[in-house]
PDB file of N, H, CA, C and O in Angstrom:
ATOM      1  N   UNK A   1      96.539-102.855 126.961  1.00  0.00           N
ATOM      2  CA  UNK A   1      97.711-102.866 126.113  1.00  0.00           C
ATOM      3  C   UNK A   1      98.739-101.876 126.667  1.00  0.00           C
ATOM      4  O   UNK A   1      98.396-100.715 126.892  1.00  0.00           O
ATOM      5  N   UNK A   2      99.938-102.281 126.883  1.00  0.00           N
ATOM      6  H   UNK A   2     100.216-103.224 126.700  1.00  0.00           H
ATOM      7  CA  UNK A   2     101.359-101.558 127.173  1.00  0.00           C
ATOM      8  C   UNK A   2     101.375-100.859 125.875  1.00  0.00           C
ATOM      9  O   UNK A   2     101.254-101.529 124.849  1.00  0.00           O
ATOM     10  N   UNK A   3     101.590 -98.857 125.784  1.00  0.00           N
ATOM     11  H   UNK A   3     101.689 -98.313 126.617  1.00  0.00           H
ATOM     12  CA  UNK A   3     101.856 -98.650 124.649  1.00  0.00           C
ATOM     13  C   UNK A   3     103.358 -98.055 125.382  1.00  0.00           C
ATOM     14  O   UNK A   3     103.511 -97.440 126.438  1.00  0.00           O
ATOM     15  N   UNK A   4     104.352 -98.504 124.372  1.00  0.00           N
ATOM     16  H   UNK A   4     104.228 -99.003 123.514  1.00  0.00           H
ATOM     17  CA  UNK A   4     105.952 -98.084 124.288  1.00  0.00           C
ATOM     18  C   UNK A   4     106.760 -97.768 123.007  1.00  0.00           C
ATOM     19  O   UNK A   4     106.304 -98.010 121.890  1.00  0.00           O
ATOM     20  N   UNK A   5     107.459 -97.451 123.126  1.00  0.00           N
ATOM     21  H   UNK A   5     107.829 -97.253 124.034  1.00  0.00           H
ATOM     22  CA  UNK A   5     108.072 -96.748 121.965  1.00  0.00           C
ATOM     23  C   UNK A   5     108.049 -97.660 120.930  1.00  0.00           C
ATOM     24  O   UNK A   5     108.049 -97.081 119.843  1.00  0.00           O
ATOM     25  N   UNK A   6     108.027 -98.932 120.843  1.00  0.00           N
ATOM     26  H   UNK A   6     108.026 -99.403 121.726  1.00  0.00           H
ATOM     27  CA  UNK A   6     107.737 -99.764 119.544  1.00  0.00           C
ATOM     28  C   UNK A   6     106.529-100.511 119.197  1.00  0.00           C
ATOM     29  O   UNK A   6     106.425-101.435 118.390  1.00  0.00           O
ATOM     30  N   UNK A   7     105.443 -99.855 120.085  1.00  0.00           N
ATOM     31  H   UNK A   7     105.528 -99.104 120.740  1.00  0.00           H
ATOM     32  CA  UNK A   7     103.869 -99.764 119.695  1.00  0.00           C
ATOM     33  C   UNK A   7     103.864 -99.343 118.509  1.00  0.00           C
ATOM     34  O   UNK A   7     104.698 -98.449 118.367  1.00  0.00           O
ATOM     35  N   UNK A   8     103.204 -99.622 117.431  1.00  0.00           N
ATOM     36  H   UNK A   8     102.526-100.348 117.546  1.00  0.00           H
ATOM     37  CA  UNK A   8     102.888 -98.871 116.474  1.00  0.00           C
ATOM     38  C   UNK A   8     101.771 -98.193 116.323  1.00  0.00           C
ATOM     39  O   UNK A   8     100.934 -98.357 117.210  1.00  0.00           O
ATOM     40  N   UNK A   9     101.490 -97.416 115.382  1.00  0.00           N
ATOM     41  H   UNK A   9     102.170 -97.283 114.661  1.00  0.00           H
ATOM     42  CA  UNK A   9      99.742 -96.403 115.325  1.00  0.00           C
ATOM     43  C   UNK A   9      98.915 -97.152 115.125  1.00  0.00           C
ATOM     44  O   UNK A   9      97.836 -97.077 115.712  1.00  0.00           O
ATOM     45  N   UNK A  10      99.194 -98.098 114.226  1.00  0.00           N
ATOM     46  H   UNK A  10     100.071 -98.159 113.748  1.00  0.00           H
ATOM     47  CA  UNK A  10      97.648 -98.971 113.783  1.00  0.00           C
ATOM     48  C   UNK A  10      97.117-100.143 115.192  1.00  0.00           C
ATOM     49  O   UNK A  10      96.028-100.577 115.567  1.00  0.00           O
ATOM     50  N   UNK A  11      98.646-100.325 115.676  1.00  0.00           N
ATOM     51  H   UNK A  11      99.531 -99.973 115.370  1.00  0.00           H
ATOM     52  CA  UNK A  11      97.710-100.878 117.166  1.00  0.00           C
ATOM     53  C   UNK A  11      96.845-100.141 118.266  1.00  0.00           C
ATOM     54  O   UNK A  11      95.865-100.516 118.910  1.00  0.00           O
ATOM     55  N   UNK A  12      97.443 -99.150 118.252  1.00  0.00           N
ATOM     56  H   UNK A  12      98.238 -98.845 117.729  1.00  0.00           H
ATOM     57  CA  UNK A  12      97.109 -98.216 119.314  1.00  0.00           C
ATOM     58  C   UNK A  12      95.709 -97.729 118.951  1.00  0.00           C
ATOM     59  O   UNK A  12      94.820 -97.540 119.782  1.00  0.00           O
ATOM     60  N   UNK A  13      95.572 -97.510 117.415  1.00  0.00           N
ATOM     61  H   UNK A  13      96.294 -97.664 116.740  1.00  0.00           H
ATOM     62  CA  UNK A  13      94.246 -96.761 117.050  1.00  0.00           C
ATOM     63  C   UNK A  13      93.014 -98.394 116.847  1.00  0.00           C
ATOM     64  O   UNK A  13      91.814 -98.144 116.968  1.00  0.00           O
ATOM     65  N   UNK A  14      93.332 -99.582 116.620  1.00  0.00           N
ATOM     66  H   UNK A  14      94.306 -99.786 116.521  1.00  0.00           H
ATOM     67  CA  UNK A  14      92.819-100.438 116.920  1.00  0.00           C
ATOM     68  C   UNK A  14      92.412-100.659 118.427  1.00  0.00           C
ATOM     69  O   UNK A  14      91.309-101.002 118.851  1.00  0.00           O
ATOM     70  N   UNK A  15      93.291-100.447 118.969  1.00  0.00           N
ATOM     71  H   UNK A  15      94.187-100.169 118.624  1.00  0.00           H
ATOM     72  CA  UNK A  15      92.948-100.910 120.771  1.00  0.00           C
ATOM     73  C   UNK A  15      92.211 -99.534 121.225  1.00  0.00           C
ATOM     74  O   UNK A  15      91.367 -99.478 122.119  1.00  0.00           O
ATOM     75  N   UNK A  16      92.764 -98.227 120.307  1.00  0.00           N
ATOM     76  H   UNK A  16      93.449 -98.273 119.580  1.00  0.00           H
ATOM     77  CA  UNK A  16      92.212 -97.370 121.047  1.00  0.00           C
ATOM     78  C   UNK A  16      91.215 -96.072 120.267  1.00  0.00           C
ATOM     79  O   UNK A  16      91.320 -94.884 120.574  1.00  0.00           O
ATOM     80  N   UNK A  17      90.386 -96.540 119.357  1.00  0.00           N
ATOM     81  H   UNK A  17      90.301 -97.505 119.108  1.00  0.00           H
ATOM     82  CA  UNK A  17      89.825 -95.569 117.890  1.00  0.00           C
ATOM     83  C   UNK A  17      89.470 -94.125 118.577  1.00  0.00           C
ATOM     84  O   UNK A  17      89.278 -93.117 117.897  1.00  0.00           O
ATOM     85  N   UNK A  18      89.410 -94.146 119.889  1.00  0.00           N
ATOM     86  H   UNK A  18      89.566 -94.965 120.442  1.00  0.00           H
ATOM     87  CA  UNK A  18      88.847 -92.276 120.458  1.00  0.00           C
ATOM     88  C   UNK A  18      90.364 -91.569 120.042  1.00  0.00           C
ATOM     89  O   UNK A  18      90.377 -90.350 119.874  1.00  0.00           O
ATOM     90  N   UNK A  19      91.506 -92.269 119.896  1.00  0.00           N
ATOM     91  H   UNK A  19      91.495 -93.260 120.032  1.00  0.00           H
ATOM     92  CA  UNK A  19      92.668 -91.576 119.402  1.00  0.00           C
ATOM     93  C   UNK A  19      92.954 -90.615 118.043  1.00  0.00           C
ATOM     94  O   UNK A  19      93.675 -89.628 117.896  1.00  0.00           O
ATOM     95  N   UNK A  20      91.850 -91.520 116.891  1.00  0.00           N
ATOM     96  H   UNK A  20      91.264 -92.321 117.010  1.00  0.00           H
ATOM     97  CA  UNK A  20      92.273 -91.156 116.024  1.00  0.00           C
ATOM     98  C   UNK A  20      92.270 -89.642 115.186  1.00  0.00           C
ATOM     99  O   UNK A  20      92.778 -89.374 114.097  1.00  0.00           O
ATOM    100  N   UNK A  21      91.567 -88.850 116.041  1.00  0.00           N
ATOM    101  H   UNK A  21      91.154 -89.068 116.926  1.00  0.00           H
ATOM    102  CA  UNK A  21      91.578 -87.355 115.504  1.00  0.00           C
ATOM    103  C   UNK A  21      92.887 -86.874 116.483  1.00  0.00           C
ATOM    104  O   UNK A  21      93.686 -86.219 115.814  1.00  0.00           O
ATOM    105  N   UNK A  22      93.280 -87.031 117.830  1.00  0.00           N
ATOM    106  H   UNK A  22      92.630 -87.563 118.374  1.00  0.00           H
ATOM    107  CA  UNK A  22      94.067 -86.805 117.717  1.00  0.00           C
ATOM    108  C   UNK A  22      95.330 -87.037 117.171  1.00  0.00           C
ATOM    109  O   UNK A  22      96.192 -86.166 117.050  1.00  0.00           O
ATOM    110  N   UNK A  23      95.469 -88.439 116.773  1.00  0.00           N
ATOM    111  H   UNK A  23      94.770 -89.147 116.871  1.00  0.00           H
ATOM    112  CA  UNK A  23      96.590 -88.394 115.696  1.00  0.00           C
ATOM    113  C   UNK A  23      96.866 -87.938 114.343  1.00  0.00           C
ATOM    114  O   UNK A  23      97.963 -87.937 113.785  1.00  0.00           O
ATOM    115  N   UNK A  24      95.323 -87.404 113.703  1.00  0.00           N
ATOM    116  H   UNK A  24      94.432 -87.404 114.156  1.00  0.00           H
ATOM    117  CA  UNK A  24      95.081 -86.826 112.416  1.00  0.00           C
ATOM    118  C   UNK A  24      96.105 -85.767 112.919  1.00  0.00           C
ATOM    119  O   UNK A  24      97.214 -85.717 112.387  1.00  0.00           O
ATOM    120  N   UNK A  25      95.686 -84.715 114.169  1.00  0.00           N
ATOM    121  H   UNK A  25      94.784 -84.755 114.601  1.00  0.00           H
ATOM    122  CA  UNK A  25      95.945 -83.721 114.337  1.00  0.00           C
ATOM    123  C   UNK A  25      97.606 -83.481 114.657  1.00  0.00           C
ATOM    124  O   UNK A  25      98.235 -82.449 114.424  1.00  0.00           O
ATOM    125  N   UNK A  26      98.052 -84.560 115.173  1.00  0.00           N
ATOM    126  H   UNK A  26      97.541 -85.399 115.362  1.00  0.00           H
ATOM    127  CA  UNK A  26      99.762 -84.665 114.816  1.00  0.00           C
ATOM    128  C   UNK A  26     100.029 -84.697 113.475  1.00  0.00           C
ATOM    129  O   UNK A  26     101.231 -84.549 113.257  1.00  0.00           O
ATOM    130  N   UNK A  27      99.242 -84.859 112.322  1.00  0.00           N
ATOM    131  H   UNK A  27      98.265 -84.979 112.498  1.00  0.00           H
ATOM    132  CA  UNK A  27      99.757 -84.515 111.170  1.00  0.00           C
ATOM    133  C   UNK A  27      99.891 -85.915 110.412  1.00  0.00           C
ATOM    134  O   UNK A  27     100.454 -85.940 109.318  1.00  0.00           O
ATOM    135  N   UNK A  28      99.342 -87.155 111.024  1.00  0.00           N
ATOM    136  H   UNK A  28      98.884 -87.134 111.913  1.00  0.00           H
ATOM    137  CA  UNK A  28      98.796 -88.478 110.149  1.00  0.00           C
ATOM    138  C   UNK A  28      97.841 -88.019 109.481  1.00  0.00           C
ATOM    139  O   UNK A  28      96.749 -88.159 110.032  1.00  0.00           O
ATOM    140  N   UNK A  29      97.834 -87.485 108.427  1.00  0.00           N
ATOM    141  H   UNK A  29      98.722 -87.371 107.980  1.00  0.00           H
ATOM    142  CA  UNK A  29      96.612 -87.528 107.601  1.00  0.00           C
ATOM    143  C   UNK A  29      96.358 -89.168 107.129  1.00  0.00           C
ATOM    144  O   UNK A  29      97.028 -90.200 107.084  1.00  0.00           O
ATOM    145  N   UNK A  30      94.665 -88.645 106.740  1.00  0.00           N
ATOM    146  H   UNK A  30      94.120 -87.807 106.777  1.00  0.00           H
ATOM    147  CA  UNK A  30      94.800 -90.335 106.208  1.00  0.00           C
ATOM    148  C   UNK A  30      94.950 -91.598 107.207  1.00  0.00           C
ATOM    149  O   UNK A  30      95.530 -92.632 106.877  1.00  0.00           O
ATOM    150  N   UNK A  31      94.382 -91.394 108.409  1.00  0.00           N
ATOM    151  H   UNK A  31      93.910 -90.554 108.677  1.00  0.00           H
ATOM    152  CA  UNK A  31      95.401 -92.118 109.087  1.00  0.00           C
ATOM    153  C   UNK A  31      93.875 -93.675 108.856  1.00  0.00           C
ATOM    154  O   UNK A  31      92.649 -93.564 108.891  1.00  0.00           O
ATOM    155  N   UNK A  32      94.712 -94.847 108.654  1.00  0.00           N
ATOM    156  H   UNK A  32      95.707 -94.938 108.626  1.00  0.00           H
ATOM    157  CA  UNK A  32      94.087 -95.889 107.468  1.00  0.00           C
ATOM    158  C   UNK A  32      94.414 -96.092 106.493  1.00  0.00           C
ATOM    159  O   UNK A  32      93.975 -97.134 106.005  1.00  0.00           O
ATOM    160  N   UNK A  33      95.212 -95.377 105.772  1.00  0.00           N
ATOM    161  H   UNK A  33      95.569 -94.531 106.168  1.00  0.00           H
ATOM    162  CA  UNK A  33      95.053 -94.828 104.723  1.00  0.00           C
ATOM    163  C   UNK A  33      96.720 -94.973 104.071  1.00  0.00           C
ATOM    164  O   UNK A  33      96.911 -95.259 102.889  1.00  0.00           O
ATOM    165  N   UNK A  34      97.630 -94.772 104.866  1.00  0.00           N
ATOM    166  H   UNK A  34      97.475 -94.540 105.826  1.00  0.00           H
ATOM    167  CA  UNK A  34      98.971 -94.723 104.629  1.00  0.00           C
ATOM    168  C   UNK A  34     100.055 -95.573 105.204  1.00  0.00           C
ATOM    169  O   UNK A  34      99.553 -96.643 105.547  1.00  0.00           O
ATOM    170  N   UNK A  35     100.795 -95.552 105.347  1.00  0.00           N
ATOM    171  H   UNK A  35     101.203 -94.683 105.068  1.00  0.00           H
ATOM    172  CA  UNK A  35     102.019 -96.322 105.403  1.00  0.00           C
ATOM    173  C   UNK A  35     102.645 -96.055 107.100  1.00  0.00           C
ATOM    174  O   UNK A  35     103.371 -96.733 107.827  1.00  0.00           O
ATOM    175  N   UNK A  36     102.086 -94.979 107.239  1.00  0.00           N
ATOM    176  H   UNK A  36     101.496 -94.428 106.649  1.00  0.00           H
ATOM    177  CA  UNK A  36     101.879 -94.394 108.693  1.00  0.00           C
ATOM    178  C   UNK A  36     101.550 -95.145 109.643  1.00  0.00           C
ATOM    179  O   UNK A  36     101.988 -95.076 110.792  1.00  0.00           O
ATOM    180  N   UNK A  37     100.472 -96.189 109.073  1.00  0.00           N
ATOM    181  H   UNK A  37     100.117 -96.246 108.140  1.00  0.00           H
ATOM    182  CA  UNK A  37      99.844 -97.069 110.458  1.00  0.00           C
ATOM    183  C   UNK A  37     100.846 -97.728 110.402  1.00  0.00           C
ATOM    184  O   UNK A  37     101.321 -97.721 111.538  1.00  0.00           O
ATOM    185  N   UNK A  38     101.553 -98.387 109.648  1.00  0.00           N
ATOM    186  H   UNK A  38     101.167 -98.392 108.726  1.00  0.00           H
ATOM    187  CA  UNK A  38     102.596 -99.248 110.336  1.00  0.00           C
ATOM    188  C   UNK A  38     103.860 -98.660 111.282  1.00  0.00           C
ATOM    189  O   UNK A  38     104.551 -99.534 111.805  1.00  0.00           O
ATOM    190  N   UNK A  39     104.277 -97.065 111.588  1.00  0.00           N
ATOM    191  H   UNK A  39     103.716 -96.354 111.163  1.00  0.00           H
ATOM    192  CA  UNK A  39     105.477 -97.152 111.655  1.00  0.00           C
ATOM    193  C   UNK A  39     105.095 -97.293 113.674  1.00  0.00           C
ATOM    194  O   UNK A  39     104.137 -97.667 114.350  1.00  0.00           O
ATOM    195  N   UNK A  40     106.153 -96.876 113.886  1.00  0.00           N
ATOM    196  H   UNK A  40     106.932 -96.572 113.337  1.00  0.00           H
ATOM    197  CA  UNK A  40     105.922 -97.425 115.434  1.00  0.00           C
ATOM    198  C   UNK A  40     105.807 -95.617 116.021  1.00  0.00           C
ATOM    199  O   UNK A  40     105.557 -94.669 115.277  1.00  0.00           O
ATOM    200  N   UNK A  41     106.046 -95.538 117.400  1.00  0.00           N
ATOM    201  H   UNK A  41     106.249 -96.308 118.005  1.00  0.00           H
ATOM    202  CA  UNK A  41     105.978 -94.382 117.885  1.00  0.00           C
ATOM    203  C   UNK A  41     107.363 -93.856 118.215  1.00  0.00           C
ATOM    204  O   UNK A  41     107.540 -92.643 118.331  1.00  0.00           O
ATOM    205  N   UNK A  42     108.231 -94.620 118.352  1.00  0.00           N
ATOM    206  H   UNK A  42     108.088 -95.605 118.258  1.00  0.00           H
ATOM    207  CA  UNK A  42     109.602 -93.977 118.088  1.00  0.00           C
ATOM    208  C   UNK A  42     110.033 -93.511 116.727  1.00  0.00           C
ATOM    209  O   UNK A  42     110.747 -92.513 116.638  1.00  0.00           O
ATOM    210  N   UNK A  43     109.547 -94.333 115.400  1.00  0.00           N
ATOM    211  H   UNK A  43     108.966 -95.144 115.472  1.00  0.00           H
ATOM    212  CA  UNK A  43     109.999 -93.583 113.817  1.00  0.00           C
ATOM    213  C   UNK A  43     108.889 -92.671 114.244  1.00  0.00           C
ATOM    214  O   UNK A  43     109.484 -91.623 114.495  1.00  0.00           O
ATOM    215  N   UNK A  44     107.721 -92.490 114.449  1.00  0.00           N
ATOM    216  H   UNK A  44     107.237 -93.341 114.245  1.00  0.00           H
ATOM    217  CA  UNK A  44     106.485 -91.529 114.197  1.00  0.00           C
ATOM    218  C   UNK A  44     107.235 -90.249 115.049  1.00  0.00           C
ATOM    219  O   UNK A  44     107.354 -89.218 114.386  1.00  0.00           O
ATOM    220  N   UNK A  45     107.753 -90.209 116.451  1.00  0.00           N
ATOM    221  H   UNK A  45     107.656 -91.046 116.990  1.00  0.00           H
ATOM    222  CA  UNK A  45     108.211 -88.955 116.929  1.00  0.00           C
ATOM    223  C   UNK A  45     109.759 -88.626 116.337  1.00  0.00           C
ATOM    224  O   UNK A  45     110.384 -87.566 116.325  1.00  0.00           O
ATOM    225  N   UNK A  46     109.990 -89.500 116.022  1.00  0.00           N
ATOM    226  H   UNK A  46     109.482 -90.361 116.032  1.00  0.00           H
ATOM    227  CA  UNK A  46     111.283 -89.080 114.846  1.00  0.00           C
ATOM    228  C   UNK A  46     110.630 -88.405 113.846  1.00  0.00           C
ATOM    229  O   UNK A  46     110.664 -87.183 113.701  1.00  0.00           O
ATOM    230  N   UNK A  47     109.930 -89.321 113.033  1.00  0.00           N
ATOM    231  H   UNK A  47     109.902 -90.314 113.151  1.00  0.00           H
ATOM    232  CA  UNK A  47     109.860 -87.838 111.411  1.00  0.00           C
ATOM    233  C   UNK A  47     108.252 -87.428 112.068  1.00  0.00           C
ATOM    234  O   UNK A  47     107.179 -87.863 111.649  1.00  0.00           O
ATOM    235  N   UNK A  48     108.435 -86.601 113.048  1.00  0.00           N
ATOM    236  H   UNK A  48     109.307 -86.248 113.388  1.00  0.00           H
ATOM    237  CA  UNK A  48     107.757 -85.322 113.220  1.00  0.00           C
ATOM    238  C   UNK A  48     107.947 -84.654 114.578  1.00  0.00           C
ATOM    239  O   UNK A  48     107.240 -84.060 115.393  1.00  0.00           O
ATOM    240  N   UNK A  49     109.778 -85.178 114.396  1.00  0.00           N
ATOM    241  H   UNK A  49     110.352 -85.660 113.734  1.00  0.00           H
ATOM    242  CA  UNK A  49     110.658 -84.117 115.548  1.00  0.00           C
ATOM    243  C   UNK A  49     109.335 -83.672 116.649  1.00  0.00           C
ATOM    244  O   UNK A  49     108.948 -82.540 116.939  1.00  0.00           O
ATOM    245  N   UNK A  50     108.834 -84.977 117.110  1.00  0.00           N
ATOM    246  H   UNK A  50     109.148 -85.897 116.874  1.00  0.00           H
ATOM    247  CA  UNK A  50     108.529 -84.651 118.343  1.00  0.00           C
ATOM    248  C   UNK A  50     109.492 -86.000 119.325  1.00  0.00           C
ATOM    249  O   UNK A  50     109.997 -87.039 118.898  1.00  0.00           O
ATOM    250  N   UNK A  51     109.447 -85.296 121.097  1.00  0.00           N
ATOM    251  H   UNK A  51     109.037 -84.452 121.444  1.00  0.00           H
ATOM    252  CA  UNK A  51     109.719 -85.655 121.733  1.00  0.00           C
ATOM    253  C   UNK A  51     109.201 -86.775 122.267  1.00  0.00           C
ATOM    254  O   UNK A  51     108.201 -86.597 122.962  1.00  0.00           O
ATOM    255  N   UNK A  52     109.629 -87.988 122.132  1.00  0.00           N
ATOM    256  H   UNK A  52     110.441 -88.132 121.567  1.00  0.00           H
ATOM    257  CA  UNK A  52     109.131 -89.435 122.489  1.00  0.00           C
ATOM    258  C   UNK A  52     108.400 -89.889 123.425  1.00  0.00           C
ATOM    259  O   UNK A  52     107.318 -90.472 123.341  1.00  0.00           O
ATOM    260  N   UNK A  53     109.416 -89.428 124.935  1.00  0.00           N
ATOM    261  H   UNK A  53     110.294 -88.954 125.003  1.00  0.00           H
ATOM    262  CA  UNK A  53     108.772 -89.223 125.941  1.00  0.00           C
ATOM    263  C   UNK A  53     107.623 -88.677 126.745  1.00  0.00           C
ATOM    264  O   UNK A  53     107.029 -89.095 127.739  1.00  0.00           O
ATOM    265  N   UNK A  54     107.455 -87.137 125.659  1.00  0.00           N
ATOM    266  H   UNK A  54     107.939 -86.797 124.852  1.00  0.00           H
ATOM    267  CA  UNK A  54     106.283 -86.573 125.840  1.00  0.00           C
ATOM    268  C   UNK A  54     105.357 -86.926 125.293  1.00  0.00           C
ATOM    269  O   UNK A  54     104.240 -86.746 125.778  1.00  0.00           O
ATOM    270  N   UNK A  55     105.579 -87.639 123.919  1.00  0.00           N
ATOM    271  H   UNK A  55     106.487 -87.785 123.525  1.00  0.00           H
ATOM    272  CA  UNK A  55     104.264 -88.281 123.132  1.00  0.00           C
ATOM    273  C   UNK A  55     103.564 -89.890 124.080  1.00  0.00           C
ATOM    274  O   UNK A  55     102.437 -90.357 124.245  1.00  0.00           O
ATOM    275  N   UNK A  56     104.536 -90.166 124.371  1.00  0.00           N
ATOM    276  H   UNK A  56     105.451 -89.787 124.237  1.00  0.00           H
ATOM    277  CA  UNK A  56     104.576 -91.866 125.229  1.00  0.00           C
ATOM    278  C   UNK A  56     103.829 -91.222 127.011  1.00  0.00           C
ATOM    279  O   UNK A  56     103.123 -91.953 127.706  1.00  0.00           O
ATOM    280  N   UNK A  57     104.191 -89.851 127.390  1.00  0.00           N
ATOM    281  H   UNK A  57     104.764 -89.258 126.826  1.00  0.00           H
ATOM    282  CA  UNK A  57     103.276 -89.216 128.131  1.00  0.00           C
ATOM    283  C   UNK A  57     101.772 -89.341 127.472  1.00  0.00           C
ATOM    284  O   UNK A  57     100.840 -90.138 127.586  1.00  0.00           O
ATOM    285  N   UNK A  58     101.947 -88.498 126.946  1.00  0.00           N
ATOM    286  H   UNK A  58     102.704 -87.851 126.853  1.00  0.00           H
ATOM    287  CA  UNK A  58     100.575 -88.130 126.737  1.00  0.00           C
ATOM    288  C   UNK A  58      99.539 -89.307 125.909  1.00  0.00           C
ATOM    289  O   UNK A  58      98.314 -89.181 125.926  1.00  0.00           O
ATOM    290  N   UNK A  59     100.170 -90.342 125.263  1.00  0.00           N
ATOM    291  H   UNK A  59     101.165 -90.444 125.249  1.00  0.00           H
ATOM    292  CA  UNK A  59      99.457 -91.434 124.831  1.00  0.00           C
ATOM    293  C   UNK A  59      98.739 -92.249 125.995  1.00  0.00           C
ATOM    294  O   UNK A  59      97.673 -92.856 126.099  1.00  0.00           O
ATOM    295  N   UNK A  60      99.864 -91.971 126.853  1.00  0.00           N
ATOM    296  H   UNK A  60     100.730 -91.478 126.769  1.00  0.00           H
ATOM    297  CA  UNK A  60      99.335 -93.243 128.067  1.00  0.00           C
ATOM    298  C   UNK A  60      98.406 -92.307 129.113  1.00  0.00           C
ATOM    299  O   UNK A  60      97.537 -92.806 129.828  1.00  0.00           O
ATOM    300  N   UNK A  61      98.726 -90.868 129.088  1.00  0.00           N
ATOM    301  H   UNK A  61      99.431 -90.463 128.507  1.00  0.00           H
ATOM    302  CA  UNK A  61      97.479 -90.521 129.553  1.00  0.00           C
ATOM    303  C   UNK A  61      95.865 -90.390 129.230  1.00  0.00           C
ATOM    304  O   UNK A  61      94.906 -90.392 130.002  1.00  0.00           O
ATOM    305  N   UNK A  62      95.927 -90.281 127.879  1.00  0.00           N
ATOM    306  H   UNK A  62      96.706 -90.278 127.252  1.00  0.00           H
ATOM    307  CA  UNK A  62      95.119 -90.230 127.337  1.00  0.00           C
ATOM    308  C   UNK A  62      94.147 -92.014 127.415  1.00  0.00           C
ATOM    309  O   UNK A  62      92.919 -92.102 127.403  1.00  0.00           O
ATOM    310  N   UNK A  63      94.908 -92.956 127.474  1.00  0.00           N
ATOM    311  H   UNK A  63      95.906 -92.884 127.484  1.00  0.00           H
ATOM    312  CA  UNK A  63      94.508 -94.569 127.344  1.00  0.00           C
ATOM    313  C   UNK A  63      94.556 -95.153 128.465  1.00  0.00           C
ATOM    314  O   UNK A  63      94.361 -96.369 128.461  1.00  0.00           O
ATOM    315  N   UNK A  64      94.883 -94.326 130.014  1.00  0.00           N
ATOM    316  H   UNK A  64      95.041 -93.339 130.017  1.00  0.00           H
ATOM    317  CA  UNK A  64      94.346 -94.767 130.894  1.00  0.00           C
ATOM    318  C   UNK A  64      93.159 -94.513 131.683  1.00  0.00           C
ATOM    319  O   UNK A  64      92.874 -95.252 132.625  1.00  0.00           O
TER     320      UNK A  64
END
């Protein structure tokens, strides 16, 4: 799976479940659980003023 800025969490943690503590740890609590799995990774590094590029780094390092 291509993850890009309009990947969302619930795909990524579907294609990729070793993710999901680290995304707890960005501050998805709940993550299953909320409204969160749907948003994509561009709203997700928006409301939590992180940097896109670096998150879209480190996602794809982590999933290759």
């Amino acid at each position: 799976m291509a993850v890009n800025a309009s990947t969302t969490v619930g795909a990524i943690l579907r294609d990729y479940p070793e993710l999901t503590d680290w995304f707890m740890d960005l501050g998805l609590c709940g993550c299953g659980h909320d409204s969160s799995m749907m948003w994509t990774l561009d709203r997700l590094a928006k409301e939590k003023a992180m940097d896109l590029a670096a998150l879209l780094g480190e996602i794809n390092n982590r999933t290759a």
